[in-house]
N, C-alpha and C positions, 0 to 999 in steps of 0.2 A: 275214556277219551275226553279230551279237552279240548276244548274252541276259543276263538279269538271272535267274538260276537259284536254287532253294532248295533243300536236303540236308534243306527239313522238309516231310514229307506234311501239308501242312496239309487241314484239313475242309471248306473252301470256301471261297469267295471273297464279298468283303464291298465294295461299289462306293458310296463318297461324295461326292455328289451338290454341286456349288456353295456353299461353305461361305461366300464373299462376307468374309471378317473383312476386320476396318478397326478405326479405333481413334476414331470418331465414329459420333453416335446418327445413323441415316438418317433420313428420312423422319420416318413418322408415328408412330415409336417411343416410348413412355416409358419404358422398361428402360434400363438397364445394357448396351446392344446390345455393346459390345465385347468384354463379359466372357463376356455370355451365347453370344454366338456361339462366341469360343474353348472355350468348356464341352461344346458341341457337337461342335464337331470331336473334343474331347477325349475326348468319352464312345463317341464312332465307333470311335478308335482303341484304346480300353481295351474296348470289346466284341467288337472284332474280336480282340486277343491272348484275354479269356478263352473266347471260341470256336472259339479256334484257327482264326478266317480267315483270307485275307491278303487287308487291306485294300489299296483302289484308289483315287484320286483322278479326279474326272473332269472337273476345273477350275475355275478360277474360285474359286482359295482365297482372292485378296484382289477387294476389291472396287474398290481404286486401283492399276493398276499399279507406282507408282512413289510414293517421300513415303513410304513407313512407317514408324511414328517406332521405334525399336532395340527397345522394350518387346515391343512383336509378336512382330519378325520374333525374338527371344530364346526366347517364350513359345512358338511354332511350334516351334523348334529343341528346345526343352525337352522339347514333347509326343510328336517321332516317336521313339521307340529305335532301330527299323531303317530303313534306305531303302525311302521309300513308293515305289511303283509308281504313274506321274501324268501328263497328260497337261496341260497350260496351256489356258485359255481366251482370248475375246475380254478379258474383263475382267483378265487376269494381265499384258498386255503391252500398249506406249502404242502402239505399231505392229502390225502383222498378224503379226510375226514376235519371237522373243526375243530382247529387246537387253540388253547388259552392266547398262544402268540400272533394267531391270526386279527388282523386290523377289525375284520369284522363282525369278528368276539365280540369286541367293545360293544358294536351298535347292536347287538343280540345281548350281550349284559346289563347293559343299558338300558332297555326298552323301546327306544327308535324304532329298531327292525322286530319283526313278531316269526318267527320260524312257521312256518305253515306244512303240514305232511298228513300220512295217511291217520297219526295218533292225536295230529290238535290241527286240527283245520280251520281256516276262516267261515263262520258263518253270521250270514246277514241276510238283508232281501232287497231286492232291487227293484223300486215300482209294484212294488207288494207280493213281490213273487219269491219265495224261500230260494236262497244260492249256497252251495257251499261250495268250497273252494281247498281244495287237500293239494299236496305238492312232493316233489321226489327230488332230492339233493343232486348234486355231482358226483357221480362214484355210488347211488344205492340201484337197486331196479324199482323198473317202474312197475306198481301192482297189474297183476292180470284182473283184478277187480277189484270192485269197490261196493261196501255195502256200509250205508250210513245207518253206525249206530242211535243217530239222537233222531230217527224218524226220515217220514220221504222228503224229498225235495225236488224244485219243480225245476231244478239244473247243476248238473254235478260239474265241476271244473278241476282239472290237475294240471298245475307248472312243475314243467320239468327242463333242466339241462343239459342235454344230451344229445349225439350224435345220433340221428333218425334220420334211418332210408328214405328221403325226400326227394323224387327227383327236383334234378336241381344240384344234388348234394352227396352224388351216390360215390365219389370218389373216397370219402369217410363216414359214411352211415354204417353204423353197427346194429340198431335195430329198427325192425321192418314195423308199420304202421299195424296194428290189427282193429278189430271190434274189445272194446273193453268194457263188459257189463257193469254198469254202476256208473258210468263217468260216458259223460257229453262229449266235454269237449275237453283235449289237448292244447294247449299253449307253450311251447318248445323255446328257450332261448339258445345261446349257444351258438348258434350256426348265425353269421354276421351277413346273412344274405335273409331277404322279405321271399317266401317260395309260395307256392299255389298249394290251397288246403287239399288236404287229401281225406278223402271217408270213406273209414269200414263199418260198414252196418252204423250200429248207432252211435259209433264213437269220431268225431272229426277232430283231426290232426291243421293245426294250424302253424304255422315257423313266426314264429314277430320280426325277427331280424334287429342290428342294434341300433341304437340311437346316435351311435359315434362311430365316423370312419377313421381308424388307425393305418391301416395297410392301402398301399397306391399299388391298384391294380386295377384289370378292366372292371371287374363283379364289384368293386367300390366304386370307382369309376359310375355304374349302373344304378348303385341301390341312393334310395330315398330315403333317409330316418325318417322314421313314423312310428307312432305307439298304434296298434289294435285296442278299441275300443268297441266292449261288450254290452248292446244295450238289448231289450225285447224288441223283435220285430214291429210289433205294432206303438213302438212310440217311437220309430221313422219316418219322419213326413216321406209322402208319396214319390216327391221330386228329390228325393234322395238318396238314392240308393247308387249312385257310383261307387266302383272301388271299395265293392261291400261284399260278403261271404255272408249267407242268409242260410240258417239246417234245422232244424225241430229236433228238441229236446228227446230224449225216450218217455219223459212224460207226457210228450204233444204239443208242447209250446214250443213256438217259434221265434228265434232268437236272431241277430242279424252283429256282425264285426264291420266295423269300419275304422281304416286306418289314418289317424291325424297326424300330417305331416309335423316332422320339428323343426323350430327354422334353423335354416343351416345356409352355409356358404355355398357359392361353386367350386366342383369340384378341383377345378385349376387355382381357383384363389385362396387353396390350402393345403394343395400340395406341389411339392418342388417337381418339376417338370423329370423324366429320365434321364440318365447322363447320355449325353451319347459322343461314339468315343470318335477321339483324336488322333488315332492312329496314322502314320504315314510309312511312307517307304523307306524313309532313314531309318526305322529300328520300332521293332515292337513295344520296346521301351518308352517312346517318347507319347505314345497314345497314351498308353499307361498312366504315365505322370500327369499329364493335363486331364485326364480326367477326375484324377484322384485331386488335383489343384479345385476345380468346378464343385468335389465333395466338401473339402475343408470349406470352401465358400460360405456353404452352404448347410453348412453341420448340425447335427440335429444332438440332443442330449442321448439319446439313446445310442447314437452310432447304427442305427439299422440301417442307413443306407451304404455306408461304408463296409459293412458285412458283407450286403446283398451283392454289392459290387466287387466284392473281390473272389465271393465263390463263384460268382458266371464268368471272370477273366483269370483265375490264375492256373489255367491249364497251360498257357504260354509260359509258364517255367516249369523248371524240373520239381521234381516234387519235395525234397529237403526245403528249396525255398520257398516255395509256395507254403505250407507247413510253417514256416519262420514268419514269413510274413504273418499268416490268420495267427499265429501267437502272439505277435506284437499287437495288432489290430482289438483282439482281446483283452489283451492287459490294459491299451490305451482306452478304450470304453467303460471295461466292466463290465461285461457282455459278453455270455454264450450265443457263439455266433450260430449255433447250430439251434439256440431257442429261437422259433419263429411261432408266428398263427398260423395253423394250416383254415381256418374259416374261412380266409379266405385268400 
């Protein structure tokens, strides 16, 4: 077994949630989405050094595997100073596994990013208290336990990315929450929604949720970006405990999560409002066009809105054209209209 060790007592630990960067507007954005989002990640990692956290990644930094134009992947390189501690998502690689072509090879060949798993885990101490920190990719399972080879430790941590029976989340949760001997606490990316910790026995399951709203919906609409921030209970001042998750470790120590907002927009002043349609009594047609007129307006690099709105209206044709149409719509994007998030 091999580690990723620090000679710095840092004060806690800081877990960033699905940062998604890409170098095109998604969706239903009208921002600056490429910049804004790198500002995000950027402000993660400049909040974690003046708090002396050690920040975490817990996937899903780009949102295309593969294709990142050099500006990025430069601007990422620029922003880490030391090797993050990170774990890949579904969305970081074009297969279930890491291949040479993947964007985020580089920052793992590199040295930027530090792979964190059950075989080379992070270890450090936070306020003099031993931590380690092991982690489960996208596409492996998560251990039923965990027993640390280099001695005890007075808190075990695993980031994982993966769809977890969360309510909140049960429409794609594939695995159920348990007690997992050897390991504290759970830190779960993936799911782009903040959910309520759930604890079995001595293991607590916690959701971060992401730092960037891509999709316009109500659960976006709702969530807050914020990073989970893990420090010891006792070095919480009294009068602060809002909007904190407090559990004792299976060693006895008690540990406390508090989530720091990232600063972000309102939700309307970053995304383009619904179409909403034009239709009249002259002809099903003429709604049609005027709303598709309101989309061109208003066009996003991606085409996701132009997708989304042609599969909820093209039942009003027969299906040959309907069909011709989402073909052309395709080719004019570049864009599988059937790839969507389902996170949310």
């Amino acid at each position: 077994m091999s580690d990723h060790s620090t000679s710095i007592d840092v004060r806690g630990l800081l877990f960033i949630g699905d940062p998604h960067l890409e170098a095109r507007v998604p969706g239903f954005r009208k921002d600056d989405y490429p910049d804004v989002a790198l500002q995000k990640f950027r402000w993660c990692l400049q909040y974690a050094r003046e708090q002396q956290l050690q920040p975490i990644l817990l996937g899903d930094l780009f949102q295309l595997p593969q294709d990142n134009p050099n500006w990025l992947l430069s601007a990422i390189i620029e922003s880490i100073d030391e090797p993050l501690p990170a774990i890949y998502g579904n969305h970081d690689v074009r297969e279930n596994s890491l291949k040479p072509n993947d964007s985020i090879h580089i920052l793992f060949a590199g040295g930027h990013l530090k792979h964190v798993s059950a075989e080379s885990p992070w270890t450090g101490t936070v306020v003099g208290r031993r931590v380690v920190v092991g982690g489960t990719t996208w596409g492996d399972r998560i251990p039923k336990e965990f027993t640390n080879d280099a001695g005890p430790a007075d808190l075990v941590v695993w980031v994982t990315h993966h769809d977890i029976f969360i309510p909140g989340y049960e429409e794609a949760g594939r695995i159920r929450p348990g007690e997992l001997p050897g390991i504290d606490l759970i830190v779960n990316g993936h799911i782009h929604r903040r959910l309520q910790p759930v604890s079995k026995g001595g293991t607590h399951w916690v959701t971060a949720g992401n730092i960037t709203r891509r999709a316009r919906s109500d659960a976006s609409r709702e969530h807050i970006p914020a990073v989970p921030c893990l420090i010891p209970a006792s070095d919480v001042p009294a009068d602060d405990a809002s909007d904190a998750f407090a559990f004792e470790a299976q060693g006895g120590q008690r540990w406390q999560i508090q989530w720091k907002t990232v600063p972000h927009e309102p939700f309307d002043a970053v995304f383009h409002p619904d179409v909403e349609s034009e239709e009249s009594d002259e002809g099903r047609g003429s709604g049609f066009i005027a709303d598709l007129r309101q989309l061109t307006a208003r066009r996003t690099d991606s085409g996701a809105g132009l997708n989304e709105y042609l599969k909820q209206h093209l039942d009003q044709f027969e299906a040959p054209v309907a069909a011709e149409i989402m073909r052309l719509a395709a080719e004019v994007t570049s864009e599988d209209p059937d790839n969507h998030n389902r996170d949310l």
